[in-house]
C-alpha positions in Angstrom: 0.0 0.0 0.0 1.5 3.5 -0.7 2.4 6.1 2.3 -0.7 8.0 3.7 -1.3 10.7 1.2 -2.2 14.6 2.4 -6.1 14.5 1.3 -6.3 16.3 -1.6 -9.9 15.3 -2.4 -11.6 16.8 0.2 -15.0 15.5 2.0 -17.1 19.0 0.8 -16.2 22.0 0.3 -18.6 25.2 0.2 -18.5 27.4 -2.9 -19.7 30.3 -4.0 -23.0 30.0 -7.1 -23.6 33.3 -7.6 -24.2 36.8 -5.8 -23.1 35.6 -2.4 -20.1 38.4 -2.3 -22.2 41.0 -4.1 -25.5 40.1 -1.4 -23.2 40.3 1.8 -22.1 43.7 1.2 -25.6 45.1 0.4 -26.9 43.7 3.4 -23.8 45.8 5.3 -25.0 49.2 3.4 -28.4 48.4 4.2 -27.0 49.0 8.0 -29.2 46.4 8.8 -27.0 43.2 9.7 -29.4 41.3 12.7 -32.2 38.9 11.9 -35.3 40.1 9.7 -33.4 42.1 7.5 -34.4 42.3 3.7 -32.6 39.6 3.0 -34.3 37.6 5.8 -37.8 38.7 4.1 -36.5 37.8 0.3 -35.5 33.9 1.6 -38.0 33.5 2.9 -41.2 34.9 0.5 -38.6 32.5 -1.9 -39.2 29.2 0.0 -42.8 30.0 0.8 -43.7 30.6 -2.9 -41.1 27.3 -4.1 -42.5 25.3 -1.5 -45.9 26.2 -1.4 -45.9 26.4 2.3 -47.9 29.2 4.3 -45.1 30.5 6.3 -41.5 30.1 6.2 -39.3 31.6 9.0 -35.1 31.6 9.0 -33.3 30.6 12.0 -29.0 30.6 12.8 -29.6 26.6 12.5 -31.5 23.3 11.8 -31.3 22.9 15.6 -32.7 26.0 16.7 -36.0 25.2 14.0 -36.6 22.2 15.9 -36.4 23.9 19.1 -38.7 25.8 17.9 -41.0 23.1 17.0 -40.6 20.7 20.3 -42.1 24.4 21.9 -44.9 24.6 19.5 -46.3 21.1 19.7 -46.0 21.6 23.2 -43.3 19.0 24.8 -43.8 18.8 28.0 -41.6 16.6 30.9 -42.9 12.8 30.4 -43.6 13.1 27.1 -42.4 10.7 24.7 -40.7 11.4 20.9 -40.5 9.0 18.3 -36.8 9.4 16.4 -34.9 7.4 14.3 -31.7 6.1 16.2 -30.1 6.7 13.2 -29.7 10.8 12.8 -27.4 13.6 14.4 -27.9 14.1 17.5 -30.3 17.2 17.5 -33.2 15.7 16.2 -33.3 13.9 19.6 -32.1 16.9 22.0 -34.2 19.6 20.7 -37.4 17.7 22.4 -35.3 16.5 24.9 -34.3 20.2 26.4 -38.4 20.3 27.1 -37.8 17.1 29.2 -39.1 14.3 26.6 -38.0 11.1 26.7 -36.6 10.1 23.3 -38.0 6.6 21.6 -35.8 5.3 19.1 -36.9 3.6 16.3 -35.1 1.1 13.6 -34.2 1.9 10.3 -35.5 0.4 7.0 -32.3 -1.5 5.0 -33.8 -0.1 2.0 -33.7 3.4 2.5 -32.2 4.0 6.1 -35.2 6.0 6.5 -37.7 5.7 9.9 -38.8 2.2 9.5 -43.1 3.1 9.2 -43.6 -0.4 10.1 -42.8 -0.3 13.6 -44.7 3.2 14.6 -47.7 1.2 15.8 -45.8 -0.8 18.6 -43.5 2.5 19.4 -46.4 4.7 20.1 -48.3 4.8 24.1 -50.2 7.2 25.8 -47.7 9.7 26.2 -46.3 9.8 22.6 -46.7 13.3 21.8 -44.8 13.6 18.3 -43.0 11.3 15.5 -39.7 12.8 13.8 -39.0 11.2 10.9 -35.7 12.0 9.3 -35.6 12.4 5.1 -31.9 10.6 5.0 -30.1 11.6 2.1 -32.8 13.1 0.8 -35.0 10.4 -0.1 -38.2 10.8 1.4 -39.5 8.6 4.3 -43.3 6.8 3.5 -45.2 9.9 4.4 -48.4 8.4 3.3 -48.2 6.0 6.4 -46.9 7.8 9.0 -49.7 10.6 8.8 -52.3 8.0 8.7 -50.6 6.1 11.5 -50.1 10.0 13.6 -53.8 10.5 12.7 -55.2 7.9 14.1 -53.2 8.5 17.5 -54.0 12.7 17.5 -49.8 12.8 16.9 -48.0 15.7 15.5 -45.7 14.8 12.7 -42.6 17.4 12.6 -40.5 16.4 9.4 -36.4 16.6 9.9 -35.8 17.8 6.2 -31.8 18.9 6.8 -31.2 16.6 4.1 -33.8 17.0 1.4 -35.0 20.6 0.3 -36.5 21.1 -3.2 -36.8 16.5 -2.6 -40.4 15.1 -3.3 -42.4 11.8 -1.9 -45.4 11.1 -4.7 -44.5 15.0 -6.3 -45.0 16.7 -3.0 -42.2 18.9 -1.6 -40.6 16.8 1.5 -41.3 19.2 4.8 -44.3 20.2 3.9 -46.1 16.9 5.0 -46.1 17.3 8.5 -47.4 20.2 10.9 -44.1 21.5 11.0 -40.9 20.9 9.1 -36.7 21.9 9.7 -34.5 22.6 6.8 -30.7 23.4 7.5 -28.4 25.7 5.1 -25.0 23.9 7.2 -22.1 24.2 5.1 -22.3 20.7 4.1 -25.8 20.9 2.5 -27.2 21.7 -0.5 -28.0 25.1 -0.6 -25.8 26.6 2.5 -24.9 30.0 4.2 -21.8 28.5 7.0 -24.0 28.1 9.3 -28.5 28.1 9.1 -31.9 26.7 9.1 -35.4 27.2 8.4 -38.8 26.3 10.1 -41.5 25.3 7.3 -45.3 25.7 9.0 -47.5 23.9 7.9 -50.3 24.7 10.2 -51.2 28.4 9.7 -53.1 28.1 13.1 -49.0 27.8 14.4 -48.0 31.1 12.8 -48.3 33.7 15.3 -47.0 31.8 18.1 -44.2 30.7 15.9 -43.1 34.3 15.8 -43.1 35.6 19.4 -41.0 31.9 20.0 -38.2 33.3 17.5 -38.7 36.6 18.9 -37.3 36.0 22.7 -40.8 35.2 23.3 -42.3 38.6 22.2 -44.7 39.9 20.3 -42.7 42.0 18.4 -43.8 41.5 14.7 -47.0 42.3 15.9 -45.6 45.5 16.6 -43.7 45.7 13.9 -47.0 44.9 11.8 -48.9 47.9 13.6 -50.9 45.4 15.4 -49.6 46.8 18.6 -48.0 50.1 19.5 -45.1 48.6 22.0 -44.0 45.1 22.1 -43.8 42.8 25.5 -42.6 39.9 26.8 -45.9 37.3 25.9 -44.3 33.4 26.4 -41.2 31.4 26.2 -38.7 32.3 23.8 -35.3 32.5 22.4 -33.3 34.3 20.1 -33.3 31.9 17.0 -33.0 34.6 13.9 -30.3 34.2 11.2 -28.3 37.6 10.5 -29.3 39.4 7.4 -25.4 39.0 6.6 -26.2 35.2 6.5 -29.3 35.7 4.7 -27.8 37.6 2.2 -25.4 35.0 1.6 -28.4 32.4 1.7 -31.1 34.1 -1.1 -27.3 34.0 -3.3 -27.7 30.3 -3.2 -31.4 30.3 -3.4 -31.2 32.3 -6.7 -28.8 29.5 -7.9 -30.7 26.3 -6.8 -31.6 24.8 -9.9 -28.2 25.3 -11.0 -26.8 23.3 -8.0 -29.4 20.7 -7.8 -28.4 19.8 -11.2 -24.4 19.7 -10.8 -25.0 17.8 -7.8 -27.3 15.6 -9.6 -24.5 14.8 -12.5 -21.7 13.9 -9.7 -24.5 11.4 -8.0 -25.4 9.9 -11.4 -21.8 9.2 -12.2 -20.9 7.5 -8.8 -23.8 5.5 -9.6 -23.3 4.2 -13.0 -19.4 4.3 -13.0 -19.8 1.9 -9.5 -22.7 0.0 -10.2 -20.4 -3.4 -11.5 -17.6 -2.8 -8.9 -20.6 -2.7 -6.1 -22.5 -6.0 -7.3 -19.2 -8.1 -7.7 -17.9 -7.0 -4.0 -21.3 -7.1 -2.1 -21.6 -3.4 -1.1 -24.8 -1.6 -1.4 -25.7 2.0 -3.0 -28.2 4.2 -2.4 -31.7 2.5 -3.5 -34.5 5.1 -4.5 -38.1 4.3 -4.6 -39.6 4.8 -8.0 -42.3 7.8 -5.9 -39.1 9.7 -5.1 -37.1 12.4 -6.2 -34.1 13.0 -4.1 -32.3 15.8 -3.7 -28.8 14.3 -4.6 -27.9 14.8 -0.8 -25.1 12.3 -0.5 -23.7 9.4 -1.9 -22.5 6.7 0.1 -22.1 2.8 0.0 -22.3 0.3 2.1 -19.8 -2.4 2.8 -20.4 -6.0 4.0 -18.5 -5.4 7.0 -17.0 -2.6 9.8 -13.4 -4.5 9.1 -13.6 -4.2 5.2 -15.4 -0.4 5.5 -12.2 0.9 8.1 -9.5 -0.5 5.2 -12.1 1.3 2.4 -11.6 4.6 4.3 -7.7 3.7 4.7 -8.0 2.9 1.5 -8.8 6.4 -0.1 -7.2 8.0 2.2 -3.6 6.8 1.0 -4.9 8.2 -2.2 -5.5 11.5 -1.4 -9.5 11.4 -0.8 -11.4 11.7 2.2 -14.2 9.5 2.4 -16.4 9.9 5.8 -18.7 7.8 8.3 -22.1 8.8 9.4 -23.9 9.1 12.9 -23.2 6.7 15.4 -26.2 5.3 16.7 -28.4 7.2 19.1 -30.1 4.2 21.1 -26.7 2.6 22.0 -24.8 5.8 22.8 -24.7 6.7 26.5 -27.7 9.3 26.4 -29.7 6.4 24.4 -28.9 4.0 27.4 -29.7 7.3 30.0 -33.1 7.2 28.5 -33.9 3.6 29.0 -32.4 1.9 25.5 -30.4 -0.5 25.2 -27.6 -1.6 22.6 -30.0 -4.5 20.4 -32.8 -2.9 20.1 -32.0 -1.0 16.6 -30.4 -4.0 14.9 -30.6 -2.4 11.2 -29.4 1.0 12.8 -26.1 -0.4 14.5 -25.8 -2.8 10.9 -25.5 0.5 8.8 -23.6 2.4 11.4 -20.9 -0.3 11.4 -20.5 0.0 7.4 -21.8 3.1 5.5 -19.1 5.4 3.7 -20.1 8.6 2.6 -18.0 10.0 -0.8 -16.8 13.4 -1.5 -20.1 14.9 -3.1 -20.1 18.6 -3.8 -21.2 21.6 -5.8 -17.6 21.8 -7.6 -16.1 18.6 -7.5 -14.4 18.8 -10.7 -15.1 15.5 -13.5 -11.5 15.0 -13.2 -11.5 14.5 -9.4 -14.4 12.2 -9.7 -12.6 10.1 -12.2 -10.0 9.7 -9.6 -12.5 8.5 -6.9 -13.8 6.5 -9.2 -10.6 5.1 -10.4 -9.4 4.1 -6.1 -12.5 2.8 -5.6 -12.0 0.2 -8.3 -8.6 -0.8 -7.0 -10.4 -2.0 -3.7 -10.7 -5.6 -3.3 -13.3 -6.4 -0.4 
């Protein structure tokens, strides 16, 4: 094997698509940097038209949107969450902070998305809400899960970090549920460093939505001339992006389709170019239902054990390219166990864990860089 390489291939990489330089310094000459900014306003009239949804609000992250959303279903101490145990971290916490007690559910092999079929024996009296996480971008089996939260009186909150502008059955993913999170991390899609979005769904969550994000005021009712000062009416936090950020953001936004579709060439070529390699060693891709569109999130594979997936990464690595692991399973880590899971309960979960390898998948991997991937990936005898 040749010496450990310096990566030259890198993981991701955030670029610029557009206006982003241009954007950022209107928003400084607007002398109006903070959250709700013009920019603020622009993203999010954007999403709300693109996604048909009935309001649209930024936030600084992913994990401050579903803050937001454990406070307006109303999580409350001894209420239980249904998660996947196989997703970062936050989708768990954020309903956790408002003292629920996380329960972890199994991943389909298929998709690694929530496994639908076990809701039914996952759900008691105090289940409150049902998280399901869009991995990759590939939409979970909505259709189910809202008939199996309807017949319960469960809220549905969708975990879309992965899949903006993705569809289930030609609907926009996050905009199933009452609620839905988007994230703009630098390793997404469409990105500003560091950002998120909360999607509502239920206009009847609208106003309350706003005095959350507002430190728990009513100030866009203010702001609106619905009031003529502005207290302190509930719980709260500050959970606005900057205008500097959103600036940045609406750049991207412009640019989407442009994006989607560079990152949709780089997945297509991973696919085809690996398909033979992956059938004659026994490592899976990505399988996508025929009533999805993904968002070309990520591309990983799967292979047929931890040992043979450690000298993959190895493997790469002493070639200059960085390929990466995903989570590590919440129901075996030691918060999992705090909550009353134990290590065997998420068999698929730990399964995956062990052996998925994410590749280098973003907006300017050159063809030539690819090629190389490509080319390692086919020297790599499992």
């Amino acid at each position: 094997m040749p010496a450990i390489a310096t990566t030259s291939i890198p993981f991701n990489k955030p670029s610029l698509s557009g206006r982003e330089l241009h954007y950022a310094a209107e928003a400084i000459l607007n002398r109006h940097s903070a959250a709700d900014g013009p920019f603020s306003k622009r993203c999010q009239e954007l999403l709300e038209a693109t996604l048909g949804a009935p309001k649209v609000l930024l936030t600084s992250s992913c994990t401050d949107a579903l803050e937001m959303a454990a406070m307006l279903v109303g999580i409350e101490a001894g209420d239980e969450v249904i998660v996947p145990s196989y997703t970062f971290v936050s989708t768990a916490n954020a309903f956790v902070l408002r003292g629920a007690r996380p329960i972890f559910a199994d991943i389909r092999p298929d998709t690694l998305n929530l496994d639908e079929a076990q809701l039914e024996s996952l759900i008691s009296p105090r289940t409150k809400a049902i998280v399901p996480v869009h991995y990759a971008g590939v939409g979970c089996d909505m259709d189910s899960i809202l008939a199996t939260a309807a017949r319960h009186g469960i809220r549905v909150i969708e975990d879309n970090a992965h899949g903006l502008y993705a569809r289930h059955n030609g609907r926009y993913l996050g905009t199933f549920g009452s609620l839905a999170t988007q994230s703009f991390h630098e390793t997404k899609n469409i990105i500003c460093g560091e950002g998120g979005a909360l999607v509502i769904n239920n206009p009847e969550m609208i106003e309350r939505a706003q005095i959350l994000r507002d430190k728990g005021t009513d100030r866009s009712r203010f702001l609106q001339g619905q009031v003529d000062k502005y207290s302190w009416v509930d719980i709260g936090s500050s959970f606005g992006m900057s205008d500097l950020l959103a600036a940045f953001l609406y750049a991207q936004l412009e640019q989407r389709e442009v994006i989607y579709s560079r990152r949709r060439a780089v997945w297509e070529f991973y696919d085809q170019e690996l398909a033979g390699w992956a059938e004659n060693h026994g490592v899976k891709r990505p399988f996508i239902p025929a009533n999805a569109e993904q968002s070309h999130h990520m591309y990983y594979l799967i292979l047929p054990t931890l040992e043979d997936r450690q000298r993959f990464a190895a493997h790469l690595s002493a070639r200059g390219i960085l390929g990466v692991f995903h989570y590590t399973p919440l129901h075996s880590s030691t918060m999992g166990i705090h909550f009353g899971a134990n290590a065997s309960q998420c068999p698929v979960t730990s399964w995956v864990s062990d052996r998925l390898i994410r590749l280098p998948l973003f907006n300017d991997l050159t063809h030539e860089d690819q090629s190389q991937i490509v080319e390692a990936i086919h020297s790599f005898e499992c």
